[in-house]
CHARMM internal coordinates of N, CA and C (Angstrom, degrees):
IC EDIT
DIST 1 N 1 CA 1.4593
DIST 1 CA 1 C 1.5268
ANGL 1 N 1 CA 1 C 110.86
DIST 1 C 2 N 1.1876
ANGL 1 CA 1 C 2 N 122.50
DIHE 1 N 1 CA 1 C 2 N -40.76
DIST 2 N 2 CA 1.2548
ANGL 1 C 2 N 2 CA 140.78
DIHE 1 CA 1 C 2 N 2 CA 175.88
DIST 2 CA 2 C 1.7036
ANGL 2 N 2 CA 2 C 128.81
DIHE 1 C 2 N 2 CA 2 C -82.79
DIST 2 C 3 N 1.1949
ANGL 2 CA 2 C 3 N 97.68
DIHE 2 N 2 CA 2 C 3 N -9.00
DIST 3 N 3 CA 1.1548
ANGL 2 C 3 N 3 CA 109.51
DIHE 2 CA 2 C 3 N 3 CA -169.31
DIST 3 CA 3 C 1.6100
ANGL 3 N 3 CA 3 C 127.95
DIHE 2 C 3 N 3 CA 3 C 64.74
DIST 3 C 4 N 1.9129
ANGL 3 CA 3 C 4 N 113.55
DIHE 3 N 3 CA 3 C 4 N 41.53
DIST 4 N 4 CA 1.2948
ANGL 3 C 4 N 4 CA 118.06
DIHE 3 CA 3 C 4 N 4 CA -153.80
DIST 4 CA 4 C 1.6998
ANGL 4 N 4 CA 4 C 85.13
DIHE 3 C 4 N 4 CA 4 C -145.52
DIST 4 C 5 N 1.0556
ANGL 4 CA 4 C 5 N 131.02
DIHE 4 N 4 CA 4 C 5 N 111.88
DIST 5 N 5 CA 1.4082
ANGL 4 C 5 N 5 CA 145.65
DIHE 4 CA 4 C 5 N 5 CA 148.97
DIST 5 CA 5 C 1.1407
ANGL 5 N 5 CA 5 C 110.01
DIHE 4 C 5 N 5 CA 5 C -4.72
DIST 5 C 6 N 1.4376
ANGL 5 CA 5 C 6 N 153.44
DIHE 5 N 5 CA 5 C 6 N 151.61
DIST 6 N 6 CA 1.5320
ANGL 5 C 6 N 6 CA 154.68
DIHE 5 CA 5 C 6 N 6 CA 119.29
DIST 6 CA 6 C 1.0578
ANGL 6 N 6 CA 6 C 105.98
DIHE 5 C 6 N 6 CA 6 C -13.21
DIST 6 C 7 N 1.1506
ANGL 6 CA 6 C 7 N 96.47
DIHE 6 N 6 CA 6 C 7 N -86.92
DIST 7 N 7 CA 1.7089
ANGL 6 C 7 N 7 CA 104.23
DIHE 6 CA 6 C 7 N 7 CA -165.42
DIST 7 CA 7 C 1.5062
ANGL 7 N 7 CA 7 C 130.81
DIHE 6 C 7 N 7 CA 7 C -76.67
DIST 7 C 8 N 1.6027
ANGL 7 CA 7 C 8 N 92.23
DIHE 7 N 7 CA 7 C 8 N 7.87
DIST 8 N 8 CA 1.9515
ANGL 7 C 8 N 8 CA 103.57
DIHE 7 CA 7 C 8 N 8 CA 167.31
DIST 8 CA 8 C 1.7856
ANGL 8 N 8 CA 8 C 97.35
DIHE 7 C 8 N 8 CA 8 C -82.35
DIST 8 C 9 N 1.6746
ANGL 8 CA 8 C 9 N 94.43
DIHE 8 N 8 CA 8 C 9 N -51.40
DIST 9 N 9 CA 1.5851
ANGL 8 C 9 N 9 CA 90.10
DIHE 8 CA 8 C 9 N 9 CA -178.83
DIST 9 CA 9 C 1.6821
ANGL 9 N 9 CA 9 C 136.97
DIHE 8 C 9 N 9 CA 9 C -45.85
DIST 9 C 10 N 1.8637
ANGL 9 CA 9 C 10 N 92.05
DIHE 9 N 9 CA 9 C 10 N -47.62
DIST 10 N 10 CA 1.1644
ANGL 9 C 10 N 10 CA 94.02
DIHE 9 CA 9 C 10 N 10 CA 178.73
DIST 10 CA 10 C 2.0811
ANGL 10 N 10 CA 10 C 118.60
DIHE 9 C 10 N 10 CA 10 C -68.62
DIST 10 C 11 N 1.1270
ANGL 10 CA 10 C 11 N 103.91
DIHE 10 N 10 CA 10 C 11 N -25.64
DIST 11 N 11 CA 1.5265
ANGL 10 C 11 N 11 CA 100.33
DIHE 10 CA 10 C 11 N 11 CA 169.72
DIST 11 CA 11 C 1.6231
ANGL 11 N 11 CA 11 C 109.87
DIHE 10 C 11 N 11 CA 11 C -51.74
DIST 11 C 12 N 1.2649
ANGL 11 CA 11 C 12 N 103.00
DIHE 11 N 11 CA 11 C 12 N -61.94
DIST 12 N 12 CA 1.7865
ANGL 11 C 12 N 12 CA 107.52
DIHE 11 CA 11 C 12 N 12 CA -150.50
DIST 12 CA 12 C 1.4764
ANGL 12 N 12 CA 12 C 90.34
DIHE 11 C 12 N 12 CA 12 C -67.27
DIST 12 C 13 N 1.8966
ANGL 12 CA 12 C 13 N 128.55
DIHE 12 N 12 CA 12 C 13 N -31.09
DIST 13 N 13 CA 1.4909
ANGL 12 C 13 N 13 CA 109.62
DIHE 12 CA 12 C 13 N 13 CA -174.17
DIST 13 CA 13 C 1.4251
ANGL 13 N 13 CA 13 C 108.90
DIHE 12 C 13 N 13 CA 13 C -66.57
DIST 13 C 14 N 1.7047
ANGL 13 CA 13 C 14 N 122.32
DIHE 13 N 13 CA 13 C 14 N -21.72
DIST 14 N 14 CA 1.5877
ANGL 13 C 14 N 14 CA 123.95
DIHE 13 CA 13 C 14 N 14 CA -177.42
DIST 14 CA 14 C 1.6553
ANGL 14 N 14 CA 14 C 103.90
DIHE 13 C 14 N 14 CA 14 C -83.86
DIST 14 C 15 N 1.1095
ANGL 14 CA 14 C 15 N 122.57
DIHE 14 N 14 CA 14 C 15 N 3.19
DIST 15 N 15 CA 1.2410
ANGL 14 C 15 N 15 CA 128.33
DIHE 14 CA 14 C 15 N 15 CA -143.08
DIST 15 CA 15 C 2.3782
ANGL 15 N 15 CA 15 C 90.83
DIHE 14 C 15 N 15 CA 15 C -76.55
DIST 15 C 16 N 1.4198
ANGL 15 CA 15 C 16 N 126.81
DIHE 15 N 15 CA 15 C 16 N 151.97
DIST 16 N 16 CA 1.1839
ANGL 15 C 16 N 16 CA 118.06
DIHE 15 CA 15 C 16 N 16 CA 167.27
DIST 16 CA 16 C 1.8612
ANGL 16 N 16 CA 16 C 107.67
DIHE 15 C 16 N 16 CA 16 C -61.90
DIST 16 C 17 N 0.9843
ANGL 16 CA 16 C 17 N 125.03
DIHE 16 N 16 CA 16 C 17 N -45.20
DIST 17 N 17 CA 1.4431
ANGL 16 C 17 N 17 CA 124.11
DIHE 16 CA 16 C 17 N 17 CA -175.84
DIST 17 CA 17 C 1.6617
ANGL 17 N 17 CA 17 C 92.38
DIHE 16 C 17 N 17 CA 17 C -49.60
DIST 17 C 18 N 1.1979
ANGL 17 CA 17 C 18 N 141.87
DIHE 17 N 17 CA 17 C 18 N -75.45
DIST 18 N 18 CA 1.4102
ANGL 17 C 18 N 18 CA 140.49
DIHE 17 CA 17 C 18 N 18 CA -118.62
DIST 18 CA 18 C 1.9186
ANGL 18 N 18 CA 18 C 77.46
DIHE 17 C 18 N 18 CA 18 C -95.49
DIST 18 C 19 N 1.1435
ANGL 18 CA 18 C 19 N 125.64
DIHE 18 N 18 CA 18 C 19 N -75.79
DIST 19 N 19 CA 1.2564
ANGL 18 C 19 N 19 CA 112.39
DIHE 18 CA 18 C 19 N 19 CA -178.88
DIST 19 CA 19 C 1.6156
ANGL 19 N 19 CA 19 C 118.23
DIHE 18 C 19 N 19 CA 19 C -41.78
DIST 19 C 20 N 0.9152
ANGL 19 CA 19 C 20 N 126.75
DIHE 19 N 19 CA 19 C 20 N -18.19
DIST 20 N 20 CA 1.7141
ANGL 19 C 20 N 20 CA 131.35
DIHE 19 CA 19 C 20 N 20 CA 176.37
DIST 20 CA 20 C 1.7851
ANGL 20 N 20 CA 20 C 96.27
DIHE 19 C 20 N 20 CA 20 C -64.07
DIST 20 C 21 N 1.5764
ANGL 20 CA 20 C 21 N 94.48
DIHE 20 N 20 CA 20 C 21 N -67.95
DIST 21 N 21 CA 1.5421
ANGL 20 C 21 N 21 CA 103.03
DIHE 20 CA 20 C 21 N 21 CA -170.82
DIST 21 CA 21 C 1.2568
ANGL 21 N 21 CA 21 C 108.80
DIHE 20 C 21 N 21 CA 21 C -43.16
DIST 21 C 22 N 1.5655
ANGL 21 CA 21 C 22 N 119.38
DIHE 21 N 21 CA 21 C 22 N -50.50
DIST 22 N 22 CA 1.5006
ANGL 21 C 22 N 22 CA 126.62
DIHE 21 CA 21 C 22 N 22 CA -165.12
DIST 22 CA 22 C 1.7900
ANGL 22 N 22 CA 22 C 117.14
DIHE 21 C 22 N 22 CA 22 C -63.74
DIST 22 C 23 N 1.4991
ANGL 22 CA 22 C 23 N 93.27
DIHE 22 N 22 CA 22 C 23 N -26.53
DIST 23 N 23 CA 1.4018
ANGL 22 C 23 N 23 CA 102.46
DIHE 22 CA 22 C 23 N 23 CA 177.05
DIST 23 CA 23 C 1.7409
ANGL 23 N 23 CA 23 C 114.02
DIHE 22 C 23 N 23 CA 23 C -81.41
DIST 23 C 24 N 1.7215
ANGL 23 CA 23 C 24 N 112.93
DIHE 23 N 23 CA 23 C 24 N -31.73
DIST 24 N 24 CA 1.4957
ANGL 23 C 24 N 24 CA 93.67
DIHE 23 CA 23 C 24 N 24 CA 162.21
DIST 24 CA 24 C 0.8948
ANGL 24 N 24 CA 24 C 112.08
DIHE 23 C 24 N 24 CA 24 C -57.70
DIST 24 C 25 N 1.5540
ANGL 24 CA 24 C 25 N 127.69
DIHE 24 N 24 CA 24 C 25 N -53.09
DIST 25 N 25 CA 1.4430
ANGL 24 C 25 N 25 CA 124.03
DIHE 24 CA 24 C 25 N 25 CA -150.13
DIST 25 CA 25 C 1.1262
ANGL 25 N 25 CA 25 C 119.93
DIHE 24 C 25 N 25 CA 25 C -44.75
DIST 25 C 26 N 1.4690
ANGL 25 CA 25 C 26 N 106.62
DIHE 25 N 25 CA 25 C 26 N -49.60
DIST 26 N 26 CA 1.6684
ANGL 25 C 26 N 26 CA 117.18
DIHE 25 CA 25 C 26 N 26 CA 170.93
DIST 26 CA 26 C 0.9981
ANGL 26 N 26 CA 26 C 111.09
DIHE 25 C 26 N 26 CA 26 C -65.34
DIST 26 C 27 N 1.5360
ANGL 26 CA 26 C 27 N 136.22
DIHE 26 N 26 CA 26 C 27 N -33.11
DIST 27 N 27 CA 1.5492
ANGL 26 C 27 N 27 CA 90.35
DIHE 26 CA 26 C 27 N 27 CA 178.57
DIST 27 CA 27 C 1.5598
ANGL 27 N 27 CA 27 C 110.87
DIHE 26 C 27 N 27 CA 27 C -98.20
DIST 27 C 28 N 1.1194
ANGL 27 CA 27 C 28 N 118.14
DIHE 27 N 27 CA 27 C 28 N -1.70
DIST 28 N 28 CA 1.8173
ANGL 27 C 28 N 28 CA 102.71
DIHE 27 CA 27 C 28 N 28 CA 165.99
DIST 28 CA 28 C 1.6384
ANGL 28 N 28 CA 28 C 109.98
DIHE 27 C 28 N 28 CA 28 C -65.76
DIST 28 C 29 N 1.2630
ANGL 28 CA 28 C 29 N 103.83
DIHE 28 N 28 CA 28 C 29 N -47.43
DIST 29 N 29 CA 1.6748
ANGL 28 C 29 N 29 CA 89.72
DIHE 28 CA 28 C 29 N 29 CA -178.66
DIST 29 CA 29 C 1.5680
ANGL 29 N 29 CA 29 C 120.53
DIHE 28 C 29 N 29 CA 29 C -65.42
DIST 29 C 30 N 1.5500
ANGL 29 CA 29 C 30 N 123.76
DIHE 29 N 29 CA 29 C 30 N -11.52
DIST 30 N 30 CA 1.0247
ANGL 29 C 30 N 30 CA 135.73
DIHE 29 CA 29 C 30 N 30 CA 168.20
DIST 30 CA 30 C 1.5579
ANGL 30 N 30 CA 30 C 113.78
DIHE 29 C 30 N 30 CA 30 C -72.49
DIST 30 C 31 N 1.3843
ANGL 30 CA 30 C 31 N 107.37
DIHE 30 N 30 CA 30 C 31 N -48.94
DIST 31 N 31 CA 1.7368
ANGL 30 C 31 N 31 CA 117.09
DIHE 30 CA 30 C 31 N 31 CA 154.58
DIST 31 CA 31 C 1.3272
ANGL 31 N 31 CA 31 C 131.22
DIHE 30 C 31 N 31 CA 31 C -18.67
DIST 31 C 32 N 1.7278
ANGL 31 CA 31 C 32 N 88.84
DIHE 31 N 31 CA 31 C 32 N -68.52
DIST 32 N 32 CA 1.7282
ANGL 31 C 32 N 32 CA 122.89
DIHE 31 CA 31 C 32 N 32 CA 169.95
DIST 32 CA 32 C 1.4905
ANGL 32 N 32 CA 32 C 119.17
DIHE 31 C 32 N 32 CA 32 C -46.80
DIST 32 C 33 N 1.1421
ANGL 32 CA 32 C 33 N 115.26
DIHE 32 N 32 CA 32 C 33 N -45.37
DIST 33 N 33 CA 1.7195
ANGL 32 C 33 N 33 CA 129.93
DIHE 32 CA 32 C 33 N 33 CA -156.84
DIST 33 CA 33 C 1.2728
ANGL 33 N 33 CA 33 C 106.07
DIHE 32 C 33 N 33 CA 33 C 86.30
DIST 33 C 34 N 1.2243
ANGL 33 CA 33 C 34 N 131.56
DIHE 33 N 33 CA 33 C 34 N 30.56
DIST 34 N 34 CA 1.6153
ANGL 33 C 34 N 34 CA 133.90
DIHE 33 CA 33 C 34 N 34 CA 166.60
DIST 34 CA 34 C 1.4006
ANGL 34 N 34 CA 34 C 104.58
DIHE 33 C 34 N 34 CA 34 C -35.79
DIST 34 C 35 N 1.0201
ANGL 34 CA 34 C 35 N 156.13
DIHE 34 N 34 CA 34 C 35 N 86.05
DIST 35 N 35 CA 1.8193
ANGL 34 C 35 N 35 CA 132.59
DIHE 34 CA 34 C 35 N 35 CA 152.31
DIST 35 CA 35 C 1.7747
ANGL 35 N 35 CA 35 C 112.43
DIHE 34 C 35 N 35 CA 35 C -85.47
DIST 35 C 36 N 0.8501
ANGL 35 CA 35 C 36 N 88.05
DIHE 35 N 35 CA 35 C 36 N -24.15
DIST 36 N 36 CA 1.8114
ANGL 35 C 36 N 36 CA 93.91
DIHE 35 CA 35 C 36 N 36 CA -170.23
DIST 36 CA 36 C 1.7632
ANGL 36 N 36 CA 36 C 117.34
DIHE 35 C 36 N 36 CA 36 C -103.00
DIST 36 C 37 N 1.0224
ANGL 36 CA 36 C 37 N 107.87
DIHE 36 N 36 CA 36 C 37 N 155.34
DIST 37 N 37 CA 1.7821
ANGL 36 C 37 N 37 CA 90.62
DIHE 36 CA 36 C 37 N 37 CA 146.41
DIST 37 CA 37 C 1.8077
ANGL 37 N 37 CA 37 C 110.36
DIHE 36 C 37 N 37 CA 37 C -151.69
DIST 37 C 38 N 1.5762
ANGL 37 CA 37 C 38 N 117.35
DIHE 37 N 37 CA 37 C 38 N 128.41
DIST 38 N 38 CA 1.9626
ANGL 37 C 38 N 38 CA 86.64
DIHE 37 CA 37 C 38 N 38 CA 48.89
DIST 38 CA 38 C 1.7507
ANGL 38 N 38 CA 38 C 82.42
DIHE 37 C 38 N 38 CA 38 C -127.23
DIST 38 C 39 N 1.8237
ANGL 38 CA 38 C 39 N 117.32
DIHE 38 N 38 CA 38 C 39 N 140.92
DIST 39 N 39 CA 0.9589
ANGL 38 C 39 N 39 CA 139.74
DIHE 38 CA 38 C 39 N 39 CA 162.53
DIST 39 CA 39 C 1.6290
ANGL 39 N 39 CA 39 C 116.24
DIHE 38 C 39 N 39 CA 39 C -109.92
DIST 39 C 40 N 1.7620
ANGL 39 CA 39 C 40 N 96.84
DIHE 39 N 39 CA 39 C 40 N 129.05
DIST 40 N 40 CA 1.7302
ANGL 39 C 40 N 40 CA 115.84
DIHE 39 CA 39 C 40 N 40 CA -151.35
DIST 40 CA 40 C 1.8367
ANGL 40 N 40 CA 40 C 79.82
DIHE 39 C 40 N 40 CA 40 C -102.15
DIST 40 C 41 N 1.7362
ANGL 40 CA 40 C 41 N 100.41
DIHE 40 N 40 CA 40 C 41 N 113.10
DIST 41 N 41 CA 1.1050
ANGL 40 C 41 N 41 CA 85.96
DIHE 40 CA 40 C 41 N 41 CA 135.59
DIST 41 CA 41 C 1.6008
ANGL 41 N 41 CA 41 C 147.99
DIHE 40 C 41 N 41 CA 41 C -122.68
DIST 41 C 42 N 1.2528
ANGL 41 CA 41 C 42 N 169.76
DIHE 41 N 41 CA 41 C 42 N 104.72
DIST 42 N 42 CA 1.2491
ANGL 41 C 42 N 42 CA 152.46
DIHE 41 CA 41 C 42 N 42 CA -83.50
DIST 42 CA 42 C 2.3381
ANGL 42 N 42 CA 42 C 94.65
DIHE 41 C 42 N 42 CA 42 C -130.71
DIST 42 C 43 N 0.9751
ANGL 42 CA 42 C 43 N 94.14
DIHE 42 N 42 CA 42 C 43 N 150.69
DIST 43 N 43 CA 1.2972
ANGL 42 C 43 N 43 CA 112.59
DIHE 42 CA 42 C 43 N 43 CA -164.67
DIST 43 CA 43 C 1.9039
ANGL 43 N 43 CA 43 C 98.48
DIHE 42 C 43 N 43 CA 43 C 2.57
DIST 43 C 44 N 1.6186
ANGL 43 CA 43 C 44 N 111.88
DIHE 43 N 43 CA 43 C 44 N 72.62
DIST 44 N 44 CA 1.0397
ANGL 43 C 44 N 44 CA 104.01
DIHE 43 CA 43 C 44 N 44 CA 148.03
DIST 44 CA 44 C 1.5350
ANGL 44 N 44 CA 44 C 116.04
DIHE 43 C 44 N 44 CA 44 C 68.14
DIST 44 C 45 N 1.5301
ANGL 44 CA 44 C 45 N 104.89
DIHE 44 N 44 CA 44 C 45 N -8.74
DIST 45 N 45 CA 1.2838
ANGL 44 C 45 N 45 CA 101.25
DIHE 44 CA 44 C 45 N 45 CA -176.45
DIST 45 CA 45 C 1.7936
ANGL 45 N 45 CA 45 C 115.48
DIHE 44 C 45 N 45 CA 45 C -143.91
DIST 45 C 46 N 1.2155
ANGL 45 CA 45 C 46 N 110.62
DIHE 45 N 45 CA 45 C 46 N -25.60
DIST 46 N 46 CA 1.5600
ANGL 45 C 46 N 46 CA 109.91
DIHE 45 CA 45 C 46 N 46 CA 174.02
DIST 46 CA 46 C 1.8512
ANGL 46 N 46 CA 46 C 111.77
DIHE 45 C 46 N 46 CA 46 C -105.37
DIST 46 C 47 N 1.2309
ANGL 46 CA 46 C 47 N 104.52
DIHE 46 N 46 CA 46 C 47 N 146.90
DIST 47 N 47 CA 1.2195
ANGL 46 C 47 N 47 CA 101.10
DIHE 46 CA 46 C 47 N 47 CA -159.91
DIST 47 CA 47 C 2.0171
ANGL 47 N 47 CA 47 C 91.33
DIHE 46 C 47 N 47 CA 47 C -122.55
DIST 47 C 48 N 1.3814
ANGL 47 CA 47 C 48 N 84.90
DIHE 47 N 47 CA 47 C 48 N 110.32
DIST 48 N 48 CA 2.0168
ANGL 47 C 48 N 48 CA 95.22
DIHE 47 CA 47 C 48 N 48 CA -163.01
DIST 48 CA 48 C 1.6421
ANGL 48 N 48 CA 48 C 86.94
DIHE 47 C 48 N 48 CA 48 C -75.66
DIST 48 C 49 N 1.2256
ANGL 48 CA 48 C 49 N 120.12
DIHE 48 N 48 CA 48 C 49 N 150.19
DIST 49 N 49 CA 1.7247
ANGL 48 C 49 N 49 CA 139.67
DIHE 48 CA 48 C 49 N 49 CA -173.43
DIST 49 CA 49 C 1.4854
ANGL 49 N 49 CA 49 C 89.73
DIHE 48 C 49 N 49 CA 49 C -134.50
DIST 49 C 50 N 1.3315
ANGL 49 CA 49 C 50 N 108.39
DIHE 49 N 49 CA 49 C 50 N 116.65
DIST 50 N 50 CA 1.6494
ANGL 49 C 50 N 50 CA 135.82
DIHE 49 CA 49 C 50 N 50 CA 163.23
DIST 50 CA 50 C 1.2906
ANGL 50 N 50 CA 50 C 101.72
DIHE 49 C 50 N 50 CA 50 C -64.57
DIST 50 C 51 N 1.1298
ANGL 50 CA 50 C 51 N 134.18
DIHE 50 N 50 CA 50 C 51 N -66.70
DIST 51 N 51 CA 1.2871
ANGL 50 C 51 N 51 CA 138.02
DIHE 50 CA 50 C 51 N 51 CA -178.73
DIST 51 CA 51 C 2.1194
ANGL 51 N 51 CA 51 C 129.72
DIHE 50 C 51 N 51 CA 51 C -47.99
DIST 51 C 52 N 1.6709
ANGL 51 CA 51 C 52 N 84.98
DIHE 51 N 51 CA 51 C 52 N 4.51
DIST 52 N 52 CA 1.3876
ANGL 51 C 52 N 52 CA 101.60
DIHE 51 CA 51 C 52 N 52 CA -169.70
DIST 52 CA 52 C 2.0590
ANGL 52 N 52 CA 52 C 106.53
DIHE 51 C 52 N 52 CA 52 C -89.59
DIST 52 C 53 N 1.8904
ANGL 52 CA 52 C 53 N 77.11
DIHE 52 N 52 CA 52 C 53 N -31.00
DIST 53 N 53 CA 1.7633
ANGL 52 C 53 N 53 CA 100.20
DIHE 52 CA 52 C 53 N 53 CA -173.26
DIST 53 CA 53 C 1.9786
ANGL 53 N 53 CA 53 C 112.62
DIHE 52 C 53 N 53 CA 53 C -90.99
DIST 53 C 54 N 1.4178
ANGL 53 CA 53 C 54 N 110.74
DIHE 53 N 53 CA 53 C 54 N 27.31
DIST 54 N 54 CA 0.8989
ANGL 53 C 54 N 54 CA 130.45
DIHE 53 CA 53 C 54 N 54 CA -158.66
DIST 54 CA 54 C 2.0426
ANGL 54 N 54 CA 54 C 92.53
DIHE 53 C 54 N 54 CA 54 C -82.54
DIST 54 C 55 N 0.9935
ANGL 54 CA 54 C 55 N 141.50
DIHE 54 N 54 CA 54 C 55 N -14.61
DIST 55 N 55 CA 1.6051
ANGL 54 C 55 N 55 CA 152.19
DIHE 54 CA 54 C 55 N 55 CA -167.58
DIST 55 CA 55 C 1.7391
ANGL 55 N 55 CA 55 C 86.22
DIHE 54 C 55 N 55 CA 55 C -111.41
DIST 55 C 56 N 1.1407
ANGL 55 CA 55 C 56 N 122.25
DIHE 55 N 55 CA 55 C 56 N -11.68
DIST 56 N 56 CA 1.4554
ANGL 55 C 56 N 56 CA 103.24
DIHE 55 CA 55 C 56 N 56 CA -153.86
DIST 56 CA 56 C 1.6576
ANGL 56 N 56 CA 56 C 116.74
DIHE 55 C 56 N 56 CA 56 C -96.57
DIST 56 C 57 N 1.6505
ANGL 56 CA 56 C 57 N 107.22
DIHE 56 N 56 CA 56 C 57 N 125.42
DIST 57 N 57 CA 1.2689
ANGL 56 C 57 N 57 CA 111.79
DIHE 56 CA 56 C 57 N 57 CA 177.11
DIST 57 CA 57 C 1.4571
ANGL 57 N 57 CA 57 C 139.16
DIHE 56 C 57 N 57 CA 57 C -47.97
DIST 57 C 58 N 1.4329
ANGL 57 CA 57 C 58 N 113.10
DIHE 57 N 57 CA 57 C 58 N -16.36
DIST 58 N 58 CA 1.3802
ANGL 57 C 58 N 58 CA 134.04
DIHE 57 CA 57 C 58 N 58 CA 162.80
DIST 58 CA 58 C 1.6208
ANGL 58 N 58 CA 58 C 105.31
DIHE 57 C 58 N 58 CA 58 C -151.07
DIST 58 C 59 N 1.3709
ANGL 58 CA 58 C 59 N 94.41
DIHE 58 N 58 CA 58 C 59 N 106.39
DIST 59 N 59 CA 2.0538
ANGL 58 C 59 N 59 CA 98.88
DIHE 58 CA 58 C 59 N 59 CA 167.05
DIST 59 CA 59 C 1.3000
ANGL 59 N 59 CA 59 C 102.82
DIHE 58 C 59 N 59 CA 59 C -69.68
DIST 59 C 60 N 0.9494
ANGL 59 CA 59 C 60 N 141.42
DIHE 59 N 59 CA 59 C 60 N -63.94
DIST 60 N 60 CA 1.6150
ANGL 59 C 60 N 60 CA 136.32
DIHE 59 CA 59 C 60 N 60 CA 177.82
DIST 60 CA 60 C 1.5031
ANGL 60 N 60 CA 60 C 109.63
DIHE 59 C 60 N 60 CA 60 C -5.30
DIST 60 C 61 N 1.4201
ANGL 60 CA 60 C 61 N 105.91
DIHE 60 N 60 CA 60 C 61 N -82.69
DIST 61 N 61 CA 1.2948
ANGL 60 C 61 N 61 CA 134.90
DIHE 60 CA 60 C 61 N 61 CA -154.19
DIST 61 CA 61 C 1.5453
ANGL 61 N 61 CA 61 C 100.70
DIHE 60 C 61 N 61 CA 61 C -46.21
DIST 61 C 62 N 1.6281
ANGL 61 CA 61 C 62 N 92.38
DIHE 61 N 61 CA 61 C 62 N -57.25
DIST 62 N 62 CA 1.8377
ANGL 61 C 62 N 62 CA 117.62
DIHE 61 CA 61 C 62 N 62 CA -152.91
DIST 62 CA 62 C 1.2183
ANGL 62 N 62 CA 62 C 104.72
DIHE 61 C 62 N 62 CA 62 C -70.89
DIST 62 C 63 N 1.3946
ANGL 62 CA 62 C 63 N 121.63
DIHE 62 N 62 CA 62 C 63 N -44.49
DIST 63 N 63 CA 1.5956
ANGL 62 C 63 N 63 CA 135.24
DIHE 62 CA 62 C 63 N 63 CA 161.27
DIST 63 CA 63 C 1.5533
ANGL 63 N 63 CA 63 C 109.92
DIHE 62 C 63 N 63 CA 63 C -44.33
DIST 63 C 64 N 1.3799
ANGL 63 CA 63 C 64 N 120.79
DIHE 63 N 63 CA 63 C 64 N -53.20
DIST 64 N 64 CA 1.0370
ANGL 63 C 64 N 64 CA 123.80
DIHE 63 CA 63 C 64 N 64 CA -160.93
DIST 64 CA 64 C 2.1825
ANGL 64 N 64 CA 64 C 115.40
DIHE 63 C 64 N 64 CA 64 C -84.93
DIST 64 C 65 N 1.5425
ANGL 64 CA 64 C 65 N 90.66
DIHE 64 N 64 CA 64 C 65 N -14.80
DIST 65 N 65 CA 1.7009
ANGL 64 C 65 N 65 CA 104.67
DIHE 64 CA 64 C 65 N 65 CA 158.72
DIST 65 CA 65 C 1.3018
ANGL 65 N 65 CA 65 C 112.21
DIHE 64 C 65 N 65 CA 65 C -50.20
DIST 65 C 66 N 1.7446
ANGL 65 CA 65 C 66 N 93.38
DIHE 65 N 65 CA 65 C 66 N -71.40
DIST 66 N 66 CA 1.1461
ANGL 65 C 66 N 66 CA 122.86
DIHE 65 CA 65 C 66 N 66 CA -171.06
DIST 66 CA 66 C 1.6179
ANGL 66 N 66 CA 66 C 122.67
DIHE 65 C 66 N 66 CA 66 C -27.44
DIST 66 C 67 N 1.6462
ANGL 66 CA 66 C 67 N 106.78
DIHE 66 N 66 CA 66 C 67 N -69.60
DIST 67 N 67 CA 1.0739
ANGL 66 C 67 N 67 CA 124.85
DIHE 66 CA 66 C 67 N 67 CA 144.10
DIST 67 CA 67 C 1.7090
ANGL 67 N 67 CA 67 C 132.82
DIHE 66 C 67 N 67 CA 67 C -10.56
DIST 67 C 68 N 1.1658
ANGL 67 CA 67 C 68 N 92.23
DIHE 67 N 67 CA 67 C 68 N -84.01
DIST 68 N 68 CA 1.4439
ANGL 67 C 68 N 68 CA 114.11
DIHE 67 CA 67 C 68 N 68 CA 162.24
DIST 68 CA 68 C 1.7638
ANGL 68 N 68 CA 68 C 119.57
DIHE 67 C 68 N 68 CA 68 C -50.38
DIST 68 C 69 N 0.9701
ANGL 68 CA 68 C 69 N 104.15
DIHE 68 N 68 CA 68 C 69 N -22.60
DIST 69 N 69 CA 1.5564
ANGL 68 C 69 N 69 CA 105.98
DIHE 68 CA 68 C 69 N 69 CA 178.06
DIST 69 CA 69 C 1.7380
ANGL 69 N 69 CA 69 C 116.06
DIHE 68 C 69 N 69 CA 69 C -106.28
DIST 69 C 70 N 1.7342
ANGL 69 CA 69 C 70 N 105.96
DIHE 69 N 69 CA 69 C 70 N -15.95
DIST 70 N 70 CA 1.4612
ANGL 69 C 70 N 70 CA 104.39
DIHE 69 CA 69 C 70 N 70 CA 160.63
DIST 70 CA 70 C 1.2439
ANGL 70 N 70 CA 70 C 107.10
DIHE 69 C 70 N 70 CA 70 C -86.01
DIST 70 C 71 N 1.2618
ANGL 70 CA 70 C 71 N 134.82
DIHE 70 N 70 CA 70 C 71 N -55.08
DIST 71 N 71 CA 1.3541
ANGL 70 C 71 N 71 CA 130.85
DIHE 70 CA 70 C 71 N 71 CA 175.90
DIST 71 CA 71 C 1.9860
ANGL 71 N 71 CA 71 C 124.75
DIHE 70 C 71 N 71 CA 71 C -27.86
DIST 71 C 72 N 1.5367
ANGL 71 CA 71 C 72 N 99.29
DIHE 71 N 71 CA 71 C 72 N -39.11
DIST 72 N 72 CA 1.5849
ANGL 71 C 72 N 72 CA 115.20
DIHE 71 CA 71 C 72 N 72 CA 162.29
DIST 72 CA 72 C 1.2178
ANGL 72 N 72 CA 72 C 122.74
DIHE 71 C 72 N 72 CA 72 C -70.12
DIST 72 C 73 N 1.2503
ANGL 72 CA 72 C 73 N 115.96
DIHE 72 N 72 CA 72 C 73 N -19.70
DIST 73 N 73 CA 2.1531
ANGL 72 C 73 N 73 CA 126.29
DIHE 72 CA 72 C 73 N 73 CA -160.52
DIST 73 CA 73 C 1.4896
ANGL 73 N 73 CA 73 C 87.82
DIHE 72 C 73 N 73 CA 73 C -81.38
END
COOR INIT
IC SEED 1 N 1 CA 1 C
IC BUILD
């Protein structure tokens, strides 16, 4: 589909690089409190809850303050 061999793929997914990466990943998002996705977190340290903007007349917008205003803190 991709234009990538079987058996090119299956190497590089066993590959030490790609399992290295896969193993930070998990544990930063484990770090994070990741349980879900997709979960926003903003410089590494605030963890934005969709479910907070649940009253809100535009989620877009309010989310996107939000955002914008942890990213500044």
């Amino acid at each position: 589909v991709n234009d990538v061999a079987g058996d090119e793929f299956d190497k590089a997914i066993a590959s030490f690089a790609v399992r290295a990466a896969a193993s930070k990943m998990d544990r930063r998002a484990s770090n994070l409190g990741v349980n879900a996705t997709p979960t926003f977190i903003v410089n590494g340290r605030y963890k934005m809850l969709p479910q907070g903007f649940r009253d809100s007349d535009d989620f877009t917008a309010d989310f996107t303050a939000l955002a914008s205003y942890l990213i500044e803190k």
